[in-house]
C-alpha positions, 0 to 999 in steps of 0.5 A: 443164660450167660454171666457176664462179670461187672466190670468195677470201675476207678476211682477218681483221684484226688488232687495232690495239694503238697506244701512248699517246703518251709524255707519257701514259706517263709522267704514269701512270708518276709517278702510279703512284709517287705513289700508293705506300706510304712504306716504314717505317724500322726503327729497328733496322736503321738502326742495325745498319747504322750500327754495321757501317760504323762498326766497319768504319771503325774497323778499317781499316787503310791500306798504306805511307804517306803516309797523308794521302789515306786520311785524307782519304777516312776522313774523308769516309766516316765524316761520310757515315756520321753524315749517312746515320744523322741524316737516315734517323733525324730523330727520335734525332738530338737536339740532345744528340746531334748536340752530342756526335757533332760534337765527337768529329768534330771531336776525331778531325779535329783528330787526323787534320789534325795528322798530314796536316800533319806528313806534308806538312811531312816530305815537304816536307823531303825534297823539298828535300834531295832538290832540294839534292843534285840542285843538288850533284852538278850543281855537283860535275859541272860543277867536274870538267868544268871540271878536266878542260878546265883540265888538258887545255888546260894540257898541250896548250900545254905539250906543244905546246913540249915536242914542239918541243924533243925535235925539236931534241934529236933534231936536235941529238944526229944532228947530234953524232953525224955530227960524231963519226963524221965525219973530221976535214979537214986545217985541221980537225985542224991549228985543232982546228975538228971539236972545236969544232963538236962542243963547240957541239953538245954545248953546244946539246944540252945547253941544249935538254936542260934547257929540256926539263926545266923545261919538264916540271917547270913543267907538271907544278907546273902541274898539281898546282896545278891539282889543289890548287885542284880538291881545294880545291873539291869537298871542300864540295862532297862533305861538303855531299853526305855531309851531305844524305845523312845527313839525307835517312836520318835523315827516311826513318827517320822512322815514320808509322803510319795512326792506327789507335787514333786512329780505332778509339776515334772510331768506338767513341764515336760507336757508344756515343753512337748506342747510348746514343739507342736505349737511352733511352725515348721520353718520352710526352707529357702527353695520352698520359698523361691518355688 
């Protein structure tokens, strides 16, 4: 019996599918725009859209001031707002109109400027009270600081003798003391010499005794006078601060309000204005009459 080897058979192959090169691609991609349809503005919906961005524009409220960035922003939309309209509609976009919309910008601007400004100067206001009452309290600070060491370094030197002396009178007082206790010695009863040692004691005890109390009453007269001078120069000081007080007060008081019927009326004429365009008829040439 005979074997015969099977025969393998090929394999089908797939069809290349090799993509154009890139240049290609896009060169078809940009014909392929080239060749569309421009899409025809509906004067209607142009208008409707215009409309809704300004009634929104107009109705937009801000939250607590300052309000010169919104309006800074609100700006910007609404001349996106009348940009977008005039290059979308070149046709209504007459001289007329475009006279009267830049002069209720211009109008609405001038409102919203003057407003920026006087925000900006408030703030500006308050900024420098502010900076006052810092450069105030540290003057205040500083001048307590300067007490405080004038009356510490006054004690300290007074106290420092006022402690040498009650150490003498101590001194002084055991020594009357033994004296007094002590017999007196024959001689000394006979020329009266433990009378007189005791006389002296008392006498030097007497004199260290009211150098003691001049020595108190001159740093206590120290003292108040320090505290005069001290009271001399910080009430300015302090009135100045109750007046800083009262003016930051006065100008945080001050109201500021978003400008909302300022806006709401620049919108409202601006939609007239668009409204008054698309109310008129489109005036027809002097060949469309003859045809």
């Amino acid at each position: 019996m005979s074997y015969e080897p099977r025969s393998r058979g090929m394999r089908p192959r797939r069809v290349s599918t090799k993509k154009p090169p890139s240049k290609e691609r896009r060169e078809a991609e940009e014909d392929k725009f080239a060749y569309q349809e421009s899409v025809a503005v509906n004067p209607q919906e142009v208008s409707a859209r215009a409309m809704n961005a300004l009634d929104h524009l107009g109705n937009q409220r801000f939250g607590m001031p300052p309000f010169s960035e919104h309006f800074r922003r609100w700006m910007v939309d609404l001349q996106s707002v009348l940009d977008d309209f005039k290059s979308t509609m070149p046709a209504v976009s007459n001289e007329h109109f475009n006279a009267s919309v830049e002069q209720l910008m211009a109008s609405v601007k001038d409102e919203l400027n003057a407003r920026i400004a006087a925000e900006e100067a408030l703030s500006s206001k308050i900024t420098e009270i502010l900076k006052q009452q810092t450069d105030n309290e540290r003057e205040l600070a500083e001048l307590d600081s300067e007490q405080r060491t004038k009356v510490h370094e006054a004690k300290r030197v007074t106290e420092k003798s006022l402690e040498r002396l009650r150490g003498e009178i101590d001194d002084l007082d055991e020594q009357r003391l033994r004296l007094l206790k002590q017999k007196p010695k024959f001689l000394e009863r006979l020329f009266g010499g433990n009378k007189s040692k005791v006389e002296d004691s008392s006498r030097s005890l007497h004199s260290k005794e009211k150098d003691l109390k001049s020595g108190e009453a001159s740093l206590k007269k120290r003292i108040d006078a320090l505290r005069l001078d001290y009271r001399d120069r910080r009430r300015p000081l302090t009135e100045h601060q109750a007046e800083l007080r009262e003016r930051l007060t006065k100008l945080r008081s001050t109201t500021m309000d978003d400008a909302l019927e300022i806006r709401k009326a620049a919108c409202e004429q601006i939609r007239r204005t668009i409204s008054t365009v698309f109310s008129q008829p489109t005036p027809t040439t002097d060949e469309g009459k003859e045809q």
